[in-house]
N, C-alpha and C positions, 0 to 999 in steps of 0.2 A: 420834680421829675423822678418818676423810680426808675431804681439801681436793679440791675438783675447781676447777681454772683455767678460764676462760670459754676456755681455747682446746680445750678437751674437750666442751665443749656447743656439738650440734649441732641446729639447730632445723629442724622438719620442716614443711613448711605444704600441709596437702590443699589448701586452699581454693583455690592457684595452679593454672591449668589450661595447660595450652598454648595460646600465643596464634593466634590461626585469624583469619582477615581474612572478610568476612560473606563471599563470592565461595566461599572454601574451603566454610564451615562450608553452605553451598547445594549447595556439590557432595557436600557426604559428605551430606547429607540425601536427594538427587538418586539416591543409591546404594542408600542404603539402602530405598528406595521400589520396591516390586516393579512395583506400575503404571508408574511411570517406567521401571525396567530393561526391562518389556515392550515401552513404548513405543519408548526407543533400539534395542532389537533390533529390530524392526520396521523403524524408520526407518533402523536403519545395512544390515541386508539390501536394502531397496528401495533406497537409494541408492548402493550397493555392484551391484546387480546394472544398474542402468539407465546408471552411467559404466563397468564393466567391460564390456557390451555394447555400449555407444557407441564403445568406443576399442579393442575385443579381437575383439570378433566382426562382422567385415563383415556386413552385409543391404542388401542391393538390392532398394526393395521394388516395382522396376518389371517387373523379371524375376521373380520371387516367384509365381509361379503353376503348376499342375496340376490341370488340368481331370481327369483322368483320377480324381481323389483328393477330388472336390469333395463336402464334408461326410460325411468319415471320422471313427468316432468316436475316440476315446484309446486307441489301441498302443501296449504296452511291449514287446513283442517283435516285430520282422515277419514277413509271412506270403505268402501266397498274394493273398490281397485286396488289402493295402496293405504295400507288398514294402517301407516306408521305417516307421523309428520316431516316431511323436507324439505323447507323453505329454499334450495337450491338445487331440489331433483336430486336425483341418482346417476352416476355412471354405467359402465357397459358391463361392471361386475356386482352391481345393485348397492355398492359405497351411496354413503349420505355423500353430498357433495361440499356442501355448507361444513360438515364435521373434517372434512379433508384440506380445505380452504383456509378453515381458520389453524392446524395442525401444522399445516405447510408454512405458515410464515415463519413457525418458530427455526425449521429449518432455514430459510431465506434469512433469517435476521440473524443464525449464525453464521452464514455464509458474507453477508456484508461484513461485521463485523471483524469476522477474522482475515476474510481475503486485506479487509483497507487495514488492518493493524501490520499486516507483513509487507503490504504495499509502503504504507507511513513509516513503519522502522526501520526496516532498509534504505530505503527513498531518500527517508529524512536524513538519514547519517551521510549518505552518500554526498548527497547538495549538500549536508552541513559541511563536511571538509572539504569539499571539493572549492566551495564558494571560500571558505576560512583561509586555506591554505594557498590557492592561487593567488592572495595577497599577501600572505605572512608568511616570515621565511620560516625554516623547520629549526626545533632543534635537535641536537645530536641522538637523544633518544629517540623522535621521530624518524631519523632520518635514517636511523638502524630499523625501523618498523618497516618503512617505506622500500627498500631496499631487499629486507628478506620476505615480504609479501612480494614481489616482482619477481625474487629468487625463485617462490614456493609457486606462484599461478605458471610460471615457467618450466618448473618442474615436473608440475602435474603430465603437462602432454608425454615429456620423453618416462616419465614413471609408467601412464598408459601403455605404452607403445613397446615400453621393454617390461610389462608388469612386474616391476619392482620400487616400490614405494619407498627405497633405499635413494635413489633418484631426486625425487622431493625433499627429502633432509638435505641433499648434495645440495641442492643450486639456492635453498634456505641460507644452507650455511656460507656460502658464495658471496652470496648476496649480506649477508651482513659483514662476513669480510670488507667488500665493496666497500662500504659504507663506511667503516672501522676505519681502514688505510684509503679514505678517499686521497688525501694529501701525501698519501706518502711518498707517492712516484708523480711526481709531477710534468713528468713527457708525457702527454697525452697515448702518444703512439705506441711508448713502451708499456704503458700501463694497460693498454685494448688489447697488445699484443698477450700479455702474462695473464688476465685474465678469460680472455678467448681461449690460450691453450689448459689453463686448468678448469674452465668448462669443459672441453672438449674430453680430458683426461676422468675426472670425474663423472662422465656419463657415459663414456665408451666403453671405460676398463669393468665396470660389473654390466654394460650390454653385452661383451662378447663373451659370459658365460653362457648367454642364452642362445647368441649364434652370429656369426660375423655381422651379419649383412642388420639385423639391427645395432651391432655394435657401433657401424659406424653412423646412423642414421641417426640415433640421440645421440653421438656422439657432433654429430655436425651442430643438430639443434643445441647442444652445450653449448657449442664455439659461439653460437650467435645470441644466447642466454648471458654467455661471460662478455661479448660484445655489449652488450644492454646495460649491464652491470658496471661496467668501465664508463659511462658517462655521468656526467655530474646531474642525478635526478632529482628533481627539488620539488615544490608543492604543484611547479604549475605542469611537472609532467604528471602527476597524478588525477589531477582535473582535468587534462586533453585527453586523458584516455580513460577515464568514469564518464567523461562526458558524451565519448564517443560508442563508446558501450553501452550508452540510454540510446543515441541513435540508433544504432543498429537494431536495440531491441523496436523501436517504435516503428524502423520500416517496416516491420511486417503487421498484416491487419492483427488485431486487436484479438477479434474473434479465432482467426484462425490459431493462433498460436497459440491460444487458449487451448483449442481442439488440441492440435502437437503435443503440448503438455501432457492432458488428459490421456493421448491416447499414448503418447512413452509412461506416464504413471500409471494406468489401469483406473476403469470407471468409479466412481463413488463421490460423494458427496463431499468427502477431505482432502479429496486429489483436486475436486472442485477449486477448493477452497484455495489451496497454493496455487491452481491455475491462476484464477484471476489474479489472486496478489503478486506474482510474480510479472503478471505483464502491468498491471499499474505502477510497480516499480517506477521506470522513468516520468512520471508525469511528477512524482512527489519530487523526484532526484532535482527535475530541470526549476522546477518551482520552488524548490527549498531554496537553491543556487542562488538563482534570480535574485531572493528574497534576501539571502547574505550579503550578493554585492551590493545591496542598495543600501545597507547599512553598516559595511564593513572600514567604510572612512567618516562614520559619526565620530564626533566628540569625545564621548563616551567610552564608543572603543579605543580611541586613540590616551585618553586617560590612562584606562585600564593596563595599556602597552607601556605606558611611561612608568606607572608603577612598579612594574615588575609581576603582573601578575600571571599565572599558569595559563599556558593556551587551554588547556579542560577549561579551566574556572570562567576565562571571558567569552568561548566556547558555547557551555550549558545557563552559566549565570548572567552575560549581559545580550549574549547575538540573539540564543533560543526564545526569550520569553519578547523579544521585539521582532521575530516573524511569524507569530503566534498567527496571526489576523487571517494571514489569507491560506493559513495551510490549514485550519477551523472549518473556510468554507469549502476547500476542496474536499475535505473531509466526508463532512457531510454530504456534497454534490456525488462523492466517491462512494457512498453505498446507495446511493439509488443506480450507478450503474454496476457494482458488482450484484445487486439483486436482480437488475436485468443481463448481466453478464451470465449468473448462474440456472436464472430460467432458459436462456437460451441455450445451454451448456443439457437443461435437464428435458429442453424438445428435442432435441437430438441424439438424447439418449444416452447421454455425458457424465450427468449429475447424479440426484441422487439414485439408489436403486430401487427397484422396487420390490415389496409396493410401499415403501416409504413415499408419503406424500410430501410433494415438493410443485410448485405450481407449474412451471415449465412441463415437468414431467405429467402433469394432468393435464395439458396441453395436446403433448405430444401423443398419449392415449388416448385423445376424444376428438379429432381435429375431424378424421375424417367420418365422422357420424352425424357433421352437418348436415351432408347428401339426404338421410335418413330424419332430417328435423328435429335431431336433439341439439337444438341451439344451447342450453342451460350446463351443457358440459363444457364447452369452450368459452360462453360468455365471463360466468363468476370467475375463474382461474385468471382471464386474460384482464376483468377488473381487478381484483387484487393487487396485480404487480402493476399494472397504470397507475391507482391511488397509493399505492407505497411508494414508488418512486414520482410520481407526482407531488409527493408529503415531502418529500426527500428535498427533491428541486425548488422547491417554491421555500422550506424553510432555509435553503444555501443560500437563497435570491435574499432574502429579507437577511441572514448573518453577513452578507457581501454588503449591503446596505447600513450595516446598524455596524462594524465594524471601521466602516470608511473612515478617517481622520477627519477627512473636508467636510462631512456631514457633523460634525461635534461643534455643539452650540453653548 
């Protein structure tokens, strides 16, 4: 009978697979997803065409005119009529259209970019503490932060109202007082009382150099500032009213408030830009939040707590890179609508100026020359922004999908 030595058995094991870190195993998902493939195509053409036009092909769009040429429709050959080629026609001021089309996304693609970056920054931070802190008590330096921020936003109206920014330092200072001697008078009612009267004193005695009757007006709003102050404010009064503050901003439409903005900032293309991102704010705030509490009594965190480690530290290094997933796809789903936020911003006359190209705003100059059957001015502009935020959408749809946990195989 032969012997077989254990150095001749060799053991085989299917069940081992290659190890793949989740980032990888989203990107081979990501690949293999034809919606998504469609989408990055899309998305890497538009932005492949709008910074190799920005940086390769000069346009001047102040010289940019031929009357001679004014609303020619699409030549691919020249002729006798329109002795020059323009695979997209001409406008009403004899512009290529095609050369104004592809110019205009570079604008559009920094419109998305920058609106969703001040959307996500602010947003983010907002839901980060807001979700962090509504669970976790503060400590003493926060709780001095927390304190003369409610001081200073409190400030601000009675500084307005008696224009003296002398005001703002007062109810700051106040306010970290507050915070400083929360324990120190521990009668609840004495301590409303002694803080109410030195709001009041603090914001009346420099308003009545400017005239009684404002004197006592911030002087009232102190009293009710140093009210505010006298209560024990911890993380979850800072998350009921960031949170309430994303409502308010979202009752109002989207659109319109965008307009407000634009129109308290004055038109252009940069004012554009902080319209939108200002009203996307609460979508990142209430999402970020969301995305905190679901992971805010993992394991993990609760480790990190037990250690001793800095709220920054479990903060940026353990909550942030675990709600990566779905603030990735709002992201990207977020500048297909600030790029239709901004075209609609630039039909109305909002956006950029002109004749800075910008697609809305080619829109909004060619709409009514339908009547007249130059269809080729309002067609190409209104593809553009369909297929870039089409790109936009469809690759959010496949990063929602390849990002999923339940889908990891």
């Amino acid at each position: 009978m032969t012997e077989i030595t254990p150095k001749e058995i060799t053991v085989t094991d299917f069940a081992v697979r290659e190890h793949r870190s989740l980032w990888m195993d989203a990107w081979r998902r990501l690949l293999a997803s034809n919606t998504a493939r469609l989408g990055m195509f899309i998305v890497g053409l538009f932005v492949f065409s709008a910074v190799f036009a920005h940086y390769f092909w000069e346009y001047n769009p102040k010289i940019d005119l031929d009357y001679s040429l004014k609303l020619k429709p699409p030549t691919l050959v020249a002729n006798e009529e329109v002795p020059s080629v323009h695979i997209f026609g001409t406008d009403k001021l004899g512009r290529d259209i095609f050369r104004r089309v592809v110019h205009g996304g570079w604008n559009s693609l920094r419109v998305g970019i920058v609106a969703v970056g001040i959307s996500l920054f602010f947003g983010g931070l907002i839901g980060l503490f807001a979700g962090f802190y509504e669970n976790i008590n503060m400590t003493f330096v926060e709780r001095l932060t927390l304190f003369g921020l409610t001081g200073f936003m409190m400030g601000i109206l009675s500084a307005w109202i008696a224009a003296q920014p002398i005001q703002a330092i007062f109810m700051t200072t106040l306010g970290v007082a507050a915070a400083y001697y929360k324990d120190f008078y521990p009668d609840s009612l004495k301590r409303t009382a002694i803080f109410a009267l030195a709001g009041f004193l603090l914001s009346a005695l420099p308003g009545f150099f400017i005239s009684f009757t404002v004197g006592w007006v911030v002087g009232v709003w102190g009293a009710l500032t140093g009210v505010l102050l006298s209560r024990p404010l911890e993380g979850k009064f800072f998350s009921n009213v960031m949170m309430r503050l994303m409502d308010i901003v979202l009752s109002f439409p989207g659109y319109l408030l965008a307009i407000a903005i634009v129109a308290f900032l004055g038109p252009g293309l940069s004012k554009g830009m902080i319209a939108i991102g200002v009203v996307g704010i609460p979508v990142y705030a209430r999402l970020t939040r969301s995305a905190v509490l679901s992971v805010i009594q993992k394991e993990y965190i609760l480790a990190a707590q037990s250690v001793g480690e800095a709220h920054s530290r479990i903060i940026f290094r353990h909550l942030t890179p675990n709600i990566l997933s779905p603030i990735i796809v709002q992201t990207t789903m977020g500048l297909a609508n600030a790029i239709l936020s901004a075209a609609a911003l630039g039909f109305l006359g909002l956006g950029a100026i002109p004749p800075e190209p910008e697609w809305g705003a080619m829109l909004g100059d060619s709409y009514r020359y339908l009547t007249s059957g130059a269809w080729w001015a309002v067609l190409f502009p209104g593809l553009a922004i369909m297929l870039s935020v089409l790109g936009f959408n469809l690759l959010g749809d496949g990063l929602r999908d390849a990002l999923d946990p339940k889908l990891r195989t």
